[in-house]
N, C-alpha and C positions, 0 to 999 in steps of 0.2 A: 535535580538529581542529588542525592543524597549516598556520599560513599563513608563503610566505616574500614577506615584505616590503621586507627589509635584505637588504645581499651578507651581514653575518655569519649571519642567517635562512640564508641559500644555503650558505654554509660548512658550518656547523652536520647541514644535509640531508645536502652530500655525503658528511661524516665518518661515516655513520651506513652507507654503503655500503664502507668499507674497513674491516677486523678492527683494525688495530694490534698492537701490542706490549703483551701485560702486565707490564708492566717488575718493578714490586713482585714478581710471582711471579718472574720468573726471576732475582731478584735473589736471592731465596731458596732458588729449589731449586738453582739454579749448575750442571746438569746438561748444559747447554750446553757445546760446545768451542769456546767465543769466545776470542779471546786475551787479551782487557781483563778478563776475568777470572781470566786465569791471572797478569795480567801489570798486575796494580789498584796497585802501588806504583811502576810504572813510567811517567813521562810521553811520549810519542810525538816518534821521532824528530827530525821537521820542527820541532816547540816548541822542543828543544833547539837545533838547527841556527840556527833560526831569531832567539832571540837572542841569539845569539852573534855577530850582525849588525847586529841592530835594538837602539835604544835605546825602549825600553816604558813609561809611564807608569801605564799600567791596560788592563787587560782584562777580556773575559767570555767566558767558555764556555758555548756551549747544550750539552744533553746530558753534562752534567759525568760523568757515573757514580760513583763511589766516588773520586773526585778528582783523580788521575795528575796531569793535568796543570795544573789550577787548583790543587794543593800547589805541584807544581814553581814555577808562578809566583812563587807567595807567597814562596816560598823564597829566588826570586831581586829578593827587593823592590820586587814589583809587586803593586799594589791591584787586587784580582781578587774580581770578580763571577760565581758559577756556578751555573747552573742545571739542576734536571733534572726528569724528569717521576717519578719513582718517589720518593716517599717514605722507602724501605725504604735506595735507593742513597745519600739526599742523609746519614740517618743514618751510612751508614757513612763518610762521607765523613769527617762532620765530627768523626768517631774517630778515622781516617785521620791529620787534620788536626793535632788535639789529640796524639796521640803522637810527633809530630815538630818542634810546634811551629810549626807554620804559621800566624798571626798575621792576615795581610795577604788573607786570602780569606773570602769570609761567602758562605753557600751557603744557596741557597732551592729548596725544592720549588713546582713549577707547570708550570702550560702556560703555553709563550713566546708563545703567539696572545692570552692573555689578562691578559699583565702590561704596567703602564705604566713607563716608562724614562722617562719626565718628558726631560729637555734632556739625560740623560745622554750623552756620548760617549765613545765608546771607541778604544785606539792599536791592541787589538792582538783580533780574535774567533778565537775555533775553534771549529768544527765536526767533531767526532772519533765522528761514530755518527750524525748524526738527520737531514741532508738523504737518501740513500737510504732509509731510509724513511716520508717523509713523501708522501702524498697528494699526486696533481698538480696541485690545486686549492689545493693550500697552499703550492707551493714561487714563486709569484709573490710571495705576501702575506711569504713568509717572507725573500725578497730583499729586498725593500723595507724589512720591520725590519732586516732587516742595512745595508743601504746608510742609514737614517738613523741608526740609531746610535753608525756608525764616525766617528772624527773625520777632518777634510779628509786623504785620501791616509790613511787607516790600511788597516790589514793585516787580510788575514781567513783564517785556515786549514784549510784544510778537504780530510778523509779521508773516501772514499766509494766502496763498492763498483766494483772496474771489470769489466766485462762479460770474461768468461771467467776470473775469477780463482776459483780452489775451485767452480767450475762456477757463478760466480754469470751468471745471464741478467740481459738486458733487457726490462721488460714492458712494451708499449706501451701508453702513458695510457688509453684504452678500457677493456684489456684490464685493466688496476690495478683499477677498478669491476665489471666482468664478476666477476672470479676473487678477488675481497676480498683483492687481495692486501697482503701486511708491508710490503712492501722493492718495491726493482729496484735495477740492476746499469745504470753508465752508460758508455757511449763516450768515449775521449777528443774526439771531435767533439761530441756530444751536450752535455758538460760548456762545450768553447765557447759555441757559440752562444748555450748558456744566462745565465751566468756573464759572458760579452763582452760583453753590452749596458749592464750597470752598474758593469764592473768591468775592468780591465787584469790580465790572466794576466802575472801573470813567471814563473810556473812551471806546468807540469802532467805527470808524471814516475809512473810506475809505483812502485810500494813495494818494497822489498826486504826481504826473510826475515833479520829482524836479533832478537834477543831476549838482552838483556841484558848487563850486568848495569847499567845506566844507564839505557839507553830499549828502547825494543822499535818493530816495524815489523813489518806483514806483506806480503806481494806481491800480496794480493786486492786490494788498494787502490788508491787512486788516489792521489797526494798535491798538490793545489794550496795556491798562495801567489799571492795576489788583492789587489791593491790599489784602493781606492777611486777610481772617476773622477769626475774633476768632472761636476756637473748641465750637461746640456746645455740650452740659453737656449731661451727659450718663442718 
């Protein structure tokens, strides 16, 4: 018998109604035409753009994959935290890592719902793959770990499916639970609303079809640059 007592109890239920990602598998068979895996030594655009603006102190990456951009950091002599949910990816990573000499990054396999960040804060997050598809019931809990872990006015980056891009749709939250679905595909208004209440948009900008030989981009996406807004008073 199964009782929900706690919101994590509630969590826990809902997740049991969405299929997810087997990441470990697709890490391994690669039979996917994703471009992060065609394109695993390359860091993402907006990272690069970005600082080459911003001065960084440390960062983390959710969804690290095989490390693009949690090397790049490191490379550019920032203390960088990366996370991801496969196993198989965090390994390649830290090959990735080790072949080039990347130093300054230490990469952990897990689920981001279930690690502790203690008082850690961060100048600079990215998000390059896991808020589209996360459950709708997880992306409040998942704002929240973002907005406390950033330090006052840090930066958050985040790439995420845009609705008509490589025919990606939009699935209406209902409709996520109904149809078990992976993913959804977001609106540039959809991404406001959501994103605005904790955060101040400086950017929100279509992607463009760039691949190499330094960073890569593709046009399905959406690319924000989000900065932390202060707490509003009780």
């Amino acid at each position: 018998m199964s009782d929900i007592n706690t919101i994590e109890d509630l969590y826990h239920m809902l997740d049991r109604y969405t299929e997810g990602v087997d990441w470990d598998t697709f890490y391994v068979k690669r039979d996917k035409p994703a471009p992060f895996l065609r394109h695993n030594k390359l860091p993402d655009k907006c990272v690069v753009d970005f600082l080459k603006g911003h001065a960084v102190g440390n960062a983390c990456e959710f969804g690290c994959g095989e490390g693009r951009n949690a090397i790049y950091l490191a490379q550019n002599n920032i203390e960088t935290q990366a996370i991801d949910l496969s196993e198989t990816a965090i390994h390649n990573a830290k090959r990735n890592a080790a072949e080039c000499g990347a130093e300054k990054v230490a990469f952990q396999a897990g689920n981001l719902f279930e690690m502790d960040f203690g008082d850690r804060q961060f100048d600079l997050v990215i998000d390059s793959g896991v808020f589209h598809h996360l459950a709708p019931h997880r992306r409040l809990q998942y704002r929240d770990i973002l907005w406390n872990i950033l330090a006052e006015e840090g930066h958050f980056l985040l790439l995420c499916f845009a609705v008509g891009g490589d025919g990606a749709e939009e699935v209406d939250d209902y409709a996520f639970y109904r149809n078990r679905q992976t993913g959804t595909a977001f609106t540039r208004e959809r991404l406001k609303t959501f994103w605005g209440e904790k955060f101040d948009i400086l950017e929100l900008r279509k992607g463009e079809d760039i691949a190499g030989p330094q960073m890569w981009e593709s046009g399905y996406l959406y690319i924000c640059v989000l900065r932390k807004a202060p707490a509003l008073p009780l």
